[in-house]
C-alpha positions in Angstrom: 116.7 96.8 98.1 113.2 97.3 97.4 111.8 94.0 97.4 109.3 93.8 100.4 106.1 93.2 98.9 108.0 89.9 98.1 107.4 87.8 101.7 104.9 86.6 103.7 101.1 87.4 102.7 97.7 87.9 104.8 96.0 85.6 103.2 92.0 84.9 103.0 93.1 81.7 105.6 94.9 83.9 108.0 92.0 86.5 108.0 89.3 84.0 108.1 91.0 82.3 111.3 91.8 85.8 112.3 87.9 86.8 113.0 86.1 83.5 113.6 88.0 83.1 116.9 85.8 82.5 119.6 86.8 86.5 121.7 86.9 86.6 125.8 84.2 88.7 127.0 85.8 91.8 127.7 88.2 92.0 124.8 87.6 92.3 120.8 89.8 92.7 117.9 90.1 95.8 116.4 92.0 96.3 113.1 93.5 99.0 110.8 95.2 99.4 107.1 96.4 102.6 105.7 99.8 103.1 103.0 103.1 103.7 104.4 106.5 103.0 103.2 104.9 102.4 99.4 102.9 99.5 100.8 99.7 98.3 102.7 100.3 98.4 106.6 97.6 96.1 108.4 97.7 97.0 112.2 95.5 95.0 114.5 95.2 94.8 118.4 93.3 92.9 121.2 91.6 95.1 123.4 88.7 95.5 125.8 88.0 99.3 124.8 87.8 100.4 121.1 88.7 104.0 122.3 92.2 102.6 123.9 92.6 100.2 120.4 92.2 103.2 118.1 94.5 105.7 119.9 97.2 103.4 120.0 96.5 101.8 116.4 97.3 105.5 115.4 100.4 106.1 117.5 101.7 103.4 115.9 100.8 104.5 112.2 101.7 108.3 113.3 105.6 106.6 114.0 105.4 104.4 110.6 105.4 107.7 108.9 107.9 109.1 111.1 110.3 106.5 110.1 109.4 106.5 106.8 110.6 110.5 106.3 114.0 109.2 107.9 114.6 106.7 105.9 113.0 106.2 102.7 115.1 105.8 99.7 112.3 107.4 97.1 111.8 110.4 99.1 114.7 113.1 98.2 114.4 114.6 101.2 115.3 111.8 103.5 118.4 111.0 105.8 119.2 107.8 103.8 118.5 110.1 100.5 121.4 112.9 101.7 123.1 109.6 102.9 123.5 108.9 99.1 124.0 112.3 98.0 127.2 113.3 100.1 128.4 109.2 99.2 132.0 110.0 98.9 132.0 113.5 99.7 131.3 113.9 103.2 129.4 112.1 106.6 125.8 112.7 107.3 124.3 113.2 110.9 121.7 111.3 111.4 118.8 110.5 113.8 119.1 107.8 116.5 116.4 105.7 114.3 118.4 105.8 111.0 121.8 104.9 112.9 120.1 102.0 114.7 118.3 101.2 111.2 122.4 101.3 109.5 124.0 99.1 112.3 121.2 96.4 111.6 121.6 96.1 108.4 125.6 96.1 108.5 125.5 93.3 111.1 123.2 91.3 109.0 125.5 91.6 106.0 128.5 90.7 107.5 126.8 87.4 109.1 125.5 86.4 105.8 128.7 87.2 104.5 127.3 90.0 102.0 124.4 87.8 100.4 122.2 90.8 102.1 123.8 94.3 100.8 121.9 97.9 101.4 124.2 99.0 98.8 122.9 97.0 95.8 121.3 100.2 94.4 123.2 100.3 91.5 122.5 97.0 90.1 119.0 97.2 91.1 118.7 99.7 89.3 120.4 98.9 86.2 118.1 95.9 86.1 114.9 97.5 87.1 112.6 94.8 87.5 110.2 94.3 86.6 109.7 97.6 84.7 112.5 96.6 82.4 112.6 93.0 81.0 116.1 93.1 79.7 119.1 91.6 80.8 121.9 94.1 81.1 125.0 93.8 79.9 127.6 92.1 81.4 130.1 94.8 81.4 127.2 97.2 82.5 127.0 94.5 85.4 130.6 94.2 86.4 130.8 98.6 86.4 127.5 98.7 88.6 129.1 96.3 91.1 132.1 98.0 91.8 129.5 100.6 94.2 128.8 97.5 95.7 129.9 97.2 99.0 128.7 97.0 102.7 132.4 97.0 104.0 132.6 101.0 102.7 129.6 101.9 105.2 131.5 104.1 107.6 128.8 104.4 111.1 130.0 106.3 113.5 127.9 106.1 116.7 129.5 108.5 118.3 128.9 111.4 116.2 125.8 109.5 114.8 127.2 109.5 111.3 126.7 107.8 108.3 129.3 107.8 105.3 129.7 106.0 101.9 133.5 105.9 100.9 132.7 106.1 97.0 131.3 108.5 95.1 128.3 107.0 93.4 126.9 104.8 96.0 123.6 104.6 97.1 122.1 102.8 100.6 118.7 101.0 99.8 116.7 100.2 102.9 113.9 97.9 101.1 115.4 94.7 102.4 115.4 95.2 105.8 113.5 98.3 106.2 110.2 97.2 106.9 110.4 94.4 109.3 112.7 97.2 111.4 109.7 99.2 111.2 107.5 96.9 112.7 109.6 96.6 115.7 109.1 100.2 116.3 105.1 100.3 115.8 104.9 97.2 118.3 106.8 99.1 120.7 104.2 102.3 120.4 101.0 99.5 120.7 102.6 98.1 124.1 103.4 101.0 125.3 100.0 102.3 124.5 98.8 99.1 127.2 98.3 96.8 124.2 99.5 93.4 125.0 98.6 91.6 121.8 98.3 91.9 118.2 99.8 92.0 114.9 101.5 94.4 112.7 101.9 93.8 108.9 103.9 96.0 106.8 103.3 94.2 103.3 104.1 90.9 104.0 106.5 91.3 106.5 104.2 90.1 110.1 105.2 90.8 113.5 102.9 88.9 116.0 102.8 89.7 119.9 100.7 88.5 122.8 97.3 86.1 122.2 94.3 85.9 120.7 91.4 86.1 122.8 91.0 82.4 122.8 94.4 81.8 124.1 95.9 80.8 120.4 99.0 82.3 118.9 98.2 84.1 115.5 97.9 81.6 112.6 99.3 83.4 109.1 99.8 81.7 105.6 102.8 81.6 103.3 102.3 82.0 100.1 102.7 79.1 97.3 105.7 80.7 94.8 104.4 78.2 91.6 99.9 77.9 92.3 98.4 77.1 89.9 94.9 78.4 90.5 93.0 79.7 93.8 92.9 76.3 95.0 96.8 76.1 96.0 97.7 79.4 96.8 98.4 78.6 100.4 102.0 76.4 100.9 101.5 76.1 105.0 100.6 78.2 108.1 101.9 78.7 111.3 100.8 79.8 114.6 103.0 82.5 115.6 103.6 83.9 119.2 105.6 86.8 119.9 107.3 86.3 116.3 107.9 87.8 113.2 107.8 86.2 109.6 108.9 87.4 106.5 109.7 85.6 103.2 111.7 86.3 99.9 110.7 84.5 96.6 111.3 85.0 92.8 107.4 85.3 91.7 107.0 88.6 92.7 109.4 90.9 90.7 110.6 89.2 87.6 110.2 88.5 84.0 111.1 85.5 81.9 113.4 85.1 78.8 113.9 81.9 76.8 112.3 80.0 79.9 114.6 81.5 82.6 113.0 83.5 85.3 115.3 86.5 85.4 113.8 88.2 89.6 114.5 91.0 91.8 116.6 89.0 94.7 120.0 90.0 93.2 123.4 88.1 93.9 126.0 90.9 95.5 129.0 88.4 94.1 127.9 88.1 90.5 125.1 90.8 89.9 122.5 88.7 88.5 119.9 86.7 90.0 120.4 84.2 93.0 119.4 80.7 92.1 118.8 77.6 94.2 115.7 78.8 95.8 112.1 79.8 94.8 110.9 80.9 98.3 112.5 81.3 101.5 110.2 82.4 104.6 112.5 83.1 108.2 110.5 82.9 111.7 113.0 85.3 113.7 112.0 87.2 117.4 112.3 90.7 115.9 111.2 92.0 112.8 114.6 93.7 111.3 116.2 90.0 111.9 113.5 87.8 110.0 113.2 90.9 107.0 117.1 91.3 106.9 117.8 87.1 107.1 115.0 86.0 104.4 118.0 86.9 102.1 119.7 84.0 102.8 117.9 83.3 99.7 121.0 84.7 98.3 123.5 82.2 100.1 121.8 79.2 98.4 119.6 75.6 99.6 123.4 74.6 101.1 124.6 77.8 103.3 121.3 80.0 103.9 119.4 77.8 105.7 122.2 76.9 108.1 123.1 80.0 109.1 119.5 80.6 109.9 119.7 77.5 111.9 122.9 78.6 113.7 121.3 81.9 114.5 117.8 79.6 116.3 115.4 81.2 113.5 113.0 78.7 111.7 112.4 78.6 107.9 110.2 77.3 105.3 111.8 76.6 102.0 110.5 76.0 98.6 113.7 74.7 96.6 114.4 75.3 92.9 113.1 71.6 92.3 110.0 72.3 93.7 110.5 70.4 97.3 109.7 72.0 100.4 111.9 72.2 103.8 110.7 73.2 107.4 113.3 73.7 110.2 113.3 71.0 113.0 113.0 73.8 115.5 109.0 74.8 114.1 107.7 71.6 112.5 105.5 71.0 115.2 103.8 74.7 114.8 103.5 74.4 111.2 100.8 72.9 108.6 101.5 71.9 104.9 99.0 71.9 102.3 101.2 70.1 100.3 104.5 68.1 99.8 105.9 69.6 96.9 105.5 72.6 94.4 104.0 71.9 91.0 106.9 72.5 88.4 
């Protein structure tokens, strides 16, 4: 599912807190964007040689666009693309990365019960949001959803194979694709000597090590209803060797008749998944908080205590407007308000 440019954002806060830290004498922050994977990538490091931070700030962008290759569903010439293709026809072989990228995500379908589902292509497509602002058909709906499906994901780790059992499936990595990502570019930084920094694929923020001063990194979460420059920012929270990602309806959607038709599509019923306006997930690895912000799917009742079962913290923004930290991060975070404006 595309929808990562939905989540977390850099804001003006985060960046402003970012360089007015006061920096140990021997180490400075060095920082890096560039496009991959059909977004902005922000790499930055903590280091005390810019020659060290550079080489190992593009290492980790030289494997961003390795993965990308592998797995991106817009490029034709892809593994996930000939994944797609041969749907119903035949296995693919694929690399160790794409086969670690298809376990993830089948794992974190089956734990949130199919609210998260790589093979939602069809009916994301049929809606197309937010190019198209109609509402489809429900029988267009119900035809589209029978390709729906993680169960018919055949992985076979042994012959590192990757099957769809019906002919006109399609595997969509957008939902989980670029927090998995990030776990791979931290692991170039650190191996590079880099013991600290951040990696930001869209909104989707993995933070490792400290800042110079000591501090974890602070980021900002967006506000899914401001209403000016004043309130864009809901909270922040110092992160530590975390990741953050968040899913909202503000992003990707259009409105009809004063309903707010977005791109975070229900596997069950094909339209969109109501209950929620935001949903942000503080997980240890990037895949896990990209893959589990969809328990914006499962709804205020079931998402949010799954994530609490699984020890990740969320932020919440409600349909009503009200918002919801997680017992296990309220002392880490800072609201800027109490509730949403409606």
């Amino acid at each position: 599912m595309k929808n990562c440019f939905n989540k977390t954002i850099l804001t003006a806060l985060f960046l402003s807190l970012l360089f007015s830290c006061s920096r140990a004498p021997k180490e400075d922050i060095y920082r890096k964007s560039s496009t991959v994977m059909d977004t902005l990538v922000t790499i930055t490091v903590v280091s005390d040689s810019a020659q060290k931070a550079n080489s190992a700030i593009n290492a980790a962008f030289a494997e961003l666009h390795h993965l990308e290759k592998l797995i991106s569903f817009w490029d034709p010439k892809s593994e996930i693309s000939e994944i797609s293709r041969q749907a119903g026809i035949r296995p693919v072989k694929v690399s160790p990365e794409t086969l670690n990228l298809m376990e993830k995500a089948i794992y974190v379908s089956r734990e949130t019960g199919g609210a998260f589902d790589g093979t939602m292509g069809p009916v994301i497509r049929l809606w197309n949001i937010p190019y198209s602002k109609k509402i489809p058909s429900e029988a267009s709906i119900k035809k589209a959803l029978k390709l729906v499906g993680y169960k018919n994901i055949i992985v076979n780790p042994e012959k590192s194979t990757v099957y769809l059992a019906k002919k006109g499936m399609s595997f969509d990595t957008g939902g989980i694709a670029k927090g998995w990502a990030g776990d791979y570019a931290e692991a170039v930084l650190k191996s590079y000597g880099i013991k600290a920094g951040l990696v930001a694929i869209a909104g989707d923020i993995k933070a490792f090590g400290r800042k110079p001063d000591g501090h974890g990194w602070r980021v900002g979460i967006e506000n899914p209803r401001p209403t000016g420059n004043n309130d864009r920012i809901l909270a922040s929270i110092s992160l530590r060797n975390e990741d953050i990602s968040t899913s909202g309806d503000y992003e990707r959607y259009f409105i009809i008749n004063g309903v707010r038709y977005h791109h975070l599509l229900d596997p069950r019923t094909g339209y969109p998944a109501r209950g929620f306006e935001s949903v942000t997930v503080i997980a240890p690895k990037g895949v896990w908080a990209d893959g589990f912000c969809k328990i914006f799917v499962m709804g205020p009742k079931t998402g949010p205590e799954l994530a609490r079962k699984l020890g990740f913290g969320t932020i919440t923004v409600t349909s009503d407007g009200k918002i919801h930290v997680s017992g296990n991060i309220k002392n880490r975070v800072t609201l800027y308000r109490e509730t949403v404006q409606k």
